[in-house]
C-alpha positions in Angstrom: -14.6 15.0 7.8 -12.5 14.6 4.7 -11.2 18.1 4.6 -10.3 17.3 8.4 -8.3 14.3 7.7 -6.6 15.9 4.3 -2.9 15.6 5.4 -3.2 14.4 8.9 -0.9 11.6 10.0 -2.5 8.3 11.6 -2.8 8.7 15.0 -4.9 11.8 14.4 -6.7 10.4 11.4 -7.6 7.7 13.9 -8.4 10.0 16.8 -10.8 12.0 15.0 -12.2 8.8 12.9 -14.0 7.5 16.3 -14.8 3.9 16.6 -18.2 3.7 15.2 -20.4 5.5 12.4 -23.9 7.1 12.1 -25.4 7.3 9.3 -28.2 9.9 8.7 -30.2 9.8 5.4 -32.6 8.3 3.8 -32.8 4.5 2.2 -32.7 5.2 -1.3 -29.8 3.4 -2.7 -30.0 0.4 0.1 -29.0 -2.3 -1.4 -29.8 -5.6 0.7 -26.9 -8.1 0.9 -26.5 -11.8 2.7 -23.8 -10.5 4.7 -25.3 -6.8 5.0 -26.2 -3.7 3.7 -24.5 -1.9 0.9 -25.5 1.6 0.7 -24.5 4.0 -2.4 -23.9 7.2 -3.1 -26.5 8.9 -5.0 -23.4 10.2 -6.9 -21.5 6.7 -7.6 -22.3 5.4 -11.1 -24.1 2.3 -11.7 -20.7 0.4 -13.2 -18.7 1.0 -9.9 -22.0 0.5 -7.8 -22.3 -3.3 -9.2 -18.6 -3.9 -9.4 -18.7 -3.4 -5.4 -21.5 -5.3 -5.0 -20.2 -8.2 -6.8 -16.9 -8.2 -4.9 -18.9 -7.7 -1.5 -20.9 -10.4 -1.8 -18.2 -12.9 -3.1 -15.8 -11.8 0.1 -18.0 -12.2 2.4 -19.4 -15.7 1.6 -16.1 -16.6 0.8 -14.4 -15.3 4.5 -16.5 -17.4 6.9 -15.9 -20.7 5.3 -12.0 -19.8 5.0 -12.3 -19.1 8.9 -14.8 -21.1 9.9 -16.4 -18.0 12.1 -18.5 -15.7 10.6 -18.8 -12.1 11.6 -20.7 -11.4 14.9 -23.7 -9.6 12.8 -24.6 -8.3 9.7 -22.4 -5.6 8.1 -23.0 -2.5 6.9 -20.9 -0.8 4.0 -21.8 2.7 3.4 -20.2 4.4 0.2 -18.8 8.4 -0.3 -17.7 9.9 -3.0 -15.5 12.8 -2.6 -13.5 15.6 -4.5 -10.7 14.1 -2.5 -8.1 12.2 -5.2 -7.4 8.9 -3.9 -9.7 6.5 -1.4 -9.5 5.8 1.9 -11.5 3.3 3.7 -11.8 2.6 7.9 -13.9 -0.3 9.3 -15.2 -0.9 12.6 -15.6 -3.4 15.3 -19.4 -3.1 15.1 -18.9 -4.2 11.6 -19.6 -1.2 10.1 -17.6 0.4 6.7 -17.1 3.2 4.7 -15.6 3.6 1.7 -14.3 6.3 0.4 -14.3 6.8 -3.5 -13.0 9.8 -5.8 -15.1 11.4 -7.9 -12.4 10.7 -11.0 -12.7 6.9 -11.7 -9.3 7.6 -13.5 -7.7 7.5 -10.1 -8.2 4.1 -9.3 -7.4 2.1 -12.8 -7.7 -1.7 -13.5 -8.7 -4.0 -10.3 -8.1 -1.0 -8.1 -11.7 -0.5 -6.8 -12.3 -4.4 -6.4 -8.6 -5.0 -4.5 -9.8 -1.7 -2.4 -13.0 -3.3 -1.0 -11.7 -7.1 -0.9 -8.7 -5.3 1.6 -11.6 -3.6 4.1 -13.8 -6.7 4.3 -10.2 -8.8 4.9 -9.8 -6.5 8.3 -13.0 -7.1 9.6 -11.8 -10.5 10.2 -8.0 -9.3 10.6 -8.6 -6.9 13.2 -12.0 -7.2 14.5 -13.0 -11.1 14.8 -9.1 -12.0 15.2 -6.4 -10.2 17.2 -3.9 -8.1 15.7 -0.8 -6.5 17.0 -1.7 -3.1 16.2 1.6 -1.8 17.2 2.9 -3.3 14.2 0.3 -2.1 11.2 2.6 -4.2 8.7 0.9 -7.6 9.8 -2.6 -6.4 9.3 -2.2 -4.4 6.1 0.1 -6.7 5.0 -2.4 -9.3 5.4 -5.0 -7.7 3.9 -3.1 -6.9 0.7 -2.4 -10.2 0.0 -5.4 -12.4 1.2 -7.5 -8.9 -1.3 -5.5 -10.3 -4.2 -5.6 -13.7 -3.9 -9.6 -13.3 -3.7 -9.3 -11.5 -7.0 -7.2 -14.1 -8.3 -9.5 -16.6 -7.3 -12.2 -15.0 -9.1 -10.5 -15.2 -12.4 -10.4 -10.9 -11.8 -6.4 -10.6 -11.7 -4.6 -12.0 -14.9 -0.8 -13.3 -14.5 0.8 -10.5 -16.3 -0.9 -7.6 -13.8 0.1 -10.0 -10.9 3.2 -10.3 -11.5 3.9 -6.3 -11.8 1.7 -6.0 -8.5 4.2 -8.2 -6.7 7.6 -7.2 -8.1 6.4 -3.6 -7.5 5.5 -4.1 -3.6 8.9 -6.0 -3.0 11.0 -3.2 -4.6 8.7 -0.6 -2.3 9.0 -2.5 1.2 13.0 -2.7 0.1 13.2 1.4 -0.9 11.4 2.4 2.0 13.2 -0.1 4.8 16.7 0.1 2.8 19.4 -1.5 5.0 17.1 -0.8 8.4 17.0 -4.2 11.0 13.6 -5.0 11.4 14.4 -6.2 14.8 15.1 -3.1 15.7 12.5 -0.5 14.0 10.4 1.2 16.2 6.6 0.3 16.3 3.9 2.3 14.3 3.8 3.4 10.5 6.7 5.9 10.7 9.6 4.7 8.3 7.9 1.7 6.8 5.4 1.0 3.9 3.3 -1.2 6.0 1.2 -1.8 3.0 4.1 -3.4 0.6 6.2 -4.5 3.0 3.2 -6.5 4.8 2.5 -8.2 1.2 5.8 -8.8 0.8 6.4 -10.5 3.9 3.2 -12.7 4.0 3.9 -13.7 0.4 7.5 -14.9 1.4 6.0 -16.2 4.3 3.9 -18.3 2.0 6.5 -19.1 -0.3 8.7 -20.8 2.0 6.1 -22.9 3.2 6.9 -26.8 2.8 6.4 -28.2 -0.5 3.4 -30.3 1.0 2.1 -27.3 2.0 2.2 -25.7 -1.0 -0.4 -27.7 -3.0 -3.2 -26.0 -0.4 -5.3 -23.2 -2.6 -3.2 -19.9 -1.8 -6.4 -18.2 0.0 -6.4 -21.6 2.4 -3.3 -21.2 3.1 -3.5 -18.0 4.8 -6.0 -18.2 6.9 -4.4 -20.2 10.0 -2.5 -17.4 10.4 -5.2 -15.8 12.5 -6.6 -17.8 15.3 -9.0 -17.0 18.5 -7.0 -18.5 21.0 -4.2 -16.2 20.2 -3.2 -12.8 18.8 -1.3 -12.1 15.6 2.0 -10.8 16.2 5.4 -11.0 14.5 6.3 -14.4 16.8 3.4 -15.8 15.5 4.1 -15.1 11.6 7.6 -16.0 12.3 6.5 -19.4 13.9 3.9 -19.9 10.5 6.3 -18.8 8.2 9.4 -21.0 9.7 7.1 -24.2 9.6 8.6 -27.3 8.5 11.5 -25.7 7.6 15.0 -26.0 9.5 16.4 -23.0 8.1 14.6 -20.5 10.7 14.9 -17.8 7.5 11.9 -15.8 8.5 13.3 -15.4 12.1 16.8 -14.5 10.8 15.0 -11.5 8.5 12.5 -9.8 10.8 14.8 -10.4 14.8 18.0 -11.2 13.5 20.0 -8.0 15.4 22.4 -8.0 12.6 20.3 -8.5 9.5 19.6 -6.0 6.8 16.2 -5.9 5.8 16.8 -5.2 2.1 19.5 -7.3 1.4 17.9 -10.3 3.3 15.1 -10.0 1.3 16.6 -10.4 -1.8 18.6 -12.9 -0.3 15.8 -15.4 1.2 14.0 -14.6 -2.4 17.1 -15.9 -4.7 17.2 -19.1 -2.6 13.7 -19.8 -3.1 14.5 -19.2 -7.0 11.8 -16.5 -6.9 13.6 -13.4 -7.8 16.9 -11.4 -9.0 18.6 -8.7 -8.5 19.0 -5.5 -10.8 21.1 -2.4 -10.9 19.0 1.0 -11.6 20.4 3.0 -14.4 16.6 4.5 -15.6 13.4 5.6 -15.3 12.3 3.0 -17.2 13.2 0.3 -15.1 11.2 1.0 -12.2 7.8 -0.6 -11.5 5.1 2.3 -12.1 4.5 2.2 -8.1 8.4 2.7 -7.1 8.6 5.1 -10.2 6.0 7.2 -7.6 7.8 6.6 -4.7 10.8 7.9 -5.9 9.1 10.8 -7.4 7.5 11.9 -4.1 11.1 11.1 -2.3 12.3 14.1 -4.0 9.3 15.8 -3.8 9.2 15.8 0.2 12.4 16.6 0.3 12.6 19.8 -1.6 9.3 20.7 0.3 10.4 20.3 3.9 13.7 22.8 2.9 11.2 25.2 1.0 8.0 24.9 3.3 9.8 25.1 7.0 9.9 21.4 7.5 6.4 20.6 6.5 5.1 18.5 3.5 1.9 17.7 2.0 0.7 16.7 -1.6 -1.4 14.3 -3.7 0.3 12.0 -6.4 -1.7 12.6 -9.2 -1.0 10.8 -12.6 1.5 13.9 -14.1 1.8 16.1 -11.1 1.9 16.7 -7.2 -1.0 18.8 -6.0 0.6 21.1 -2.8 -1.6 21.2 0.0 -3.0 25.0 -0.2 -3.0 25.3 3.5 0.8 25.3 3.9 3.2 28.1 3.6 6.5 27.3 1.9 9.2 30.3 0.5 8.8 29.4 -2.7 6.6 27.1 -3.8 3.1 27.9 -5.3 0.9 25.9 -2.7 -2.2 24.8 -3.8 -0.6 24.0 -8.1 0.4 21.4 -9.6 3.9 20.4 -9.3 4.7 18.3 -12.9 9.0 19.2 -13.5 12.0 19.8 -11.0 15.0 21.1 -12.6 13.2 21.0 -16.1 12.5 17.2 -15.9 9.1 15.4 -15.7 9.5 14.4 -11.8 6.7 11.8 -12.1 7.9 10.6 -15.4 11.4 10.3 -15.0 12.3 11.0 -11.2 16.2 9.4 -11.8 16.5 12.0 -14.1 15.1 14.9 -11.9 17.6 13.5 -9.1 20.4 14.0 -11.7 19.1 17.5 -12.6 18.6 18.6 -9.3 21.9 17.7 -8.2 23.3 19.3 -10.9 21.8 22.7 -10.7 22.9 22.3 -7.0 26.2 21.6 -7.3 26.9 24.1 -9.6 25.3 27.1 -7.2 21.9 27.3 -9.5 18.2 27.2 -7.6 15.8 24.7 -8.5 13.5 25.5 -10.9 9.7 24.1 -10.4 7.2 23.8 -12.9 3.7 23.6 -12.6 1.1 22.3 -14.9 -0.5 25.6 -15.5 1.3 29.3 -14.5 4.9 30.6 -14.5 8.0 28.8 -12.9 9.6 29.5 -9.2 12.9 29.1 -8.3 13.6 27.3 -5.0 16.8 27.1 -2.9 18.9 24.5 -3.1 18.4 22.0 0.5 21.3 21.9 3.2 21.2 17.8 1.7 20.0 16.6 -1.1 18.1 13.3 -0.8 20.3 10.0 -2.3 17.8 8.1 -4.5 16.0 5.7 -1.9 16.8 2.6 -4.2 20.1 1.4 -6.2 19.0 -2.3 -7.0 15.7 -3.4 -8.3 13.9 -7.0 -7.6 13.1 -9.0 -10.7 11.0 -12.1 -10.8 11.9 -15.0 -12.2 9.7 -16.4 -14.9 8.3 -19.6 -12.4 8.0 -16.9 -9.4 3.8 -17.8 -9.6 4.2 -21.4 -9.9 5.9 -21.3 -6.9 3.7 -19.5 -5.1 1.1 -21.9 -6.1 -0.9 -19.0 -8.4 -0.6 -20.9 -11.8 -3.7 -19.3 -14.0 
């Protein structure tokens, strides 16, 4: 099934996925929950084994008093690790999840493997007790990104420091990726968004500019009236939660305002709140690590939709792309390692690469590609070389916690 899905956009990913799981094995491993079952991998280690049991069991006692429903039966979580780098996870309506885990723990540093499984157990309730517009995947991810790390935060497992880059680095991604886009006007689905960041972003401005009242609730309490049984969750609905008690209507103005940028309205609805500034991008080094990657692989897809006949597929690994080995591009050694465009680190220092790919282009020279191991190529220049997808960071202010009411 992984090798299946390796690549495949969402809609296929959830065709072939189904609606329900079997599993077929033996019980070794079964570990007995109060919410459910947890069953391991015989080839998961015992450290991430307990750290998912711990943050299981926390979620779901703490989700049902947050709620006040609990799930409809016990669930089941059922644990895989693959070659695959990176993790995926699905959950079902018969409460039922898997977990997918890569066999390199590198690939998911710090409070990675906690946030993951906090997020799936969030959209059992999200999208499986409650009703979700699923033609808009930024209200459920969204909400599942932030309600995850506020239950870290909660259990004393996310520190100030990492929150703060977490959040600054989500709001510069949702900006990048919707740029000057209307939200009022972007077509449904996951095509041109980052539903993940730009659904944090959102429900964290959302409960931001909540009424000072309001604010002294515990962040995780806050959240949860969002989702009720009586009626779905759709943008109206966050729009109506996040506008409460305020006269300003700002939440309405930034997602069905038919003349609003999203990017700029963002970073004007954060100023106002005193959460955040604005920053000009001169470097590398300014970016958050996550918008260092997104910038990277901007580049990346770019040059390999010219080279491979409009197609594109690669892992981000920590110093390199991995090409898909199943495509066929001109020039390009599918199935390496991509680490330097144009003799510059790409994931390292992707403004630079942008610089020295435009050079070489300009003056007539291919693009040469460098791989972790093996020889260079030489790729041709695109008909139009990508602009860098983001001009102006987001910077928090100093107080940008205490006003979201996460003081440690």
């Amino acid at each position: 099934m992984d090798r299946a899905l390796a690549g495949a956009p969402f809609e296929l990913t959830r065709e072939i996925g189904a609606a329900q799981y079997v599993y077929l094995g033996g019980a070794k491993g079964l570990v007995a929950m109060a919410g459910g079952n947890l069953l391991l991998d015989p080839g998961l280690d015992a450290s991430r084994a307990e750290r998912i049991r711990k943050v299981l069991e926390y979620t779901l006692e703490r989700l049902p008093k947050l709620y006040g429903v609990a799930l409809p039966g016990p669930g089941a979580v059922v644990t895989a690790v693959s070659e695959l780098p990176g993790f995926h996870g699905d959950t079902t309506s018969g409460r039922m999840m898997r977990l997918r885990l890569p066999a390199n723990v590198e690939t998911m540093p710090g409070t990675m493997l906690e946030h993951f499984v906090a997020h799936e157990v969030v959209h059992w309730w999200n999208s499986g007790v409650f009703g979700t517009d699923q033609q808009r995947p930024w209200l459920h991810e969204g909400h599942a990104e932030w309600m995850a790390r506020l239950l870290l935060r909660e259990q004393g497992l996310l520190g100030d420091a990492e929150l703060r880059a977490d959040i600054e680095s989500n709001l510069n991604n949702c900006a990048a990726a919707r740029g000057s886009k209307v939200a009022a006007a972007m077509k449904p689905g996951r095509q041109g968004d980052d539903v993940y960041a730009c659904g944090m972003s959102l429900m964290l401005l959302g409960q931001a500019q909540r009424s000072e009242a309001w604010r002294q609730t515990a962040p995780l309490v806050q959240m949860a009236p969002l989702h009720r049984i009586e009626r779905g969750l759709d943008v109206q609905a966050f729009v109506e939660w996040a506008d409460a008690g305020s006269t300003q209507a700002a939440m309405a103005r930034l997602l069905q305002d038919s003349q609003q940028a999203f990017d700029s309205g963002l970073l004007a609805r954060l100023k106002a709140l005193g959460m955040a500034d604005g920053e000009d991008v001169k470097s590398s080094e300014q970016l958050p690590p996550g918008l260092r990657m997104k910038t990277a692989g901007g580049l990346m897809s770019a040059l390999m939709s010219s080279d491979c006949d409009g197609a594109v597929g690669f892992w981000t690994l920590p110093k390199a792309f991995r090409l898909d080995a199943a495509l066929k591009c001109s020039s390009l050694r599918v199935g390496s390692e991509v680490a330097a465009l144009a003799g510059v680190p790409v994931l390292t220092d992707p403004i630079a690469a942008y610089a020295a790919v435009k050079s070489a282009c300009q003056q007539g020279q291919t693009i040469k590609v460098g791989y972790m191991s093996g020889a260079e190529t030489a790729m041709a220049c695109p008909k139009t070389l990508p602009a860098l997808p983001v001009t102006q960071l987001i910077r928090l202010r100093p107080d940008a916690l205490q006003r979201l009411g996460l003081v440690s």
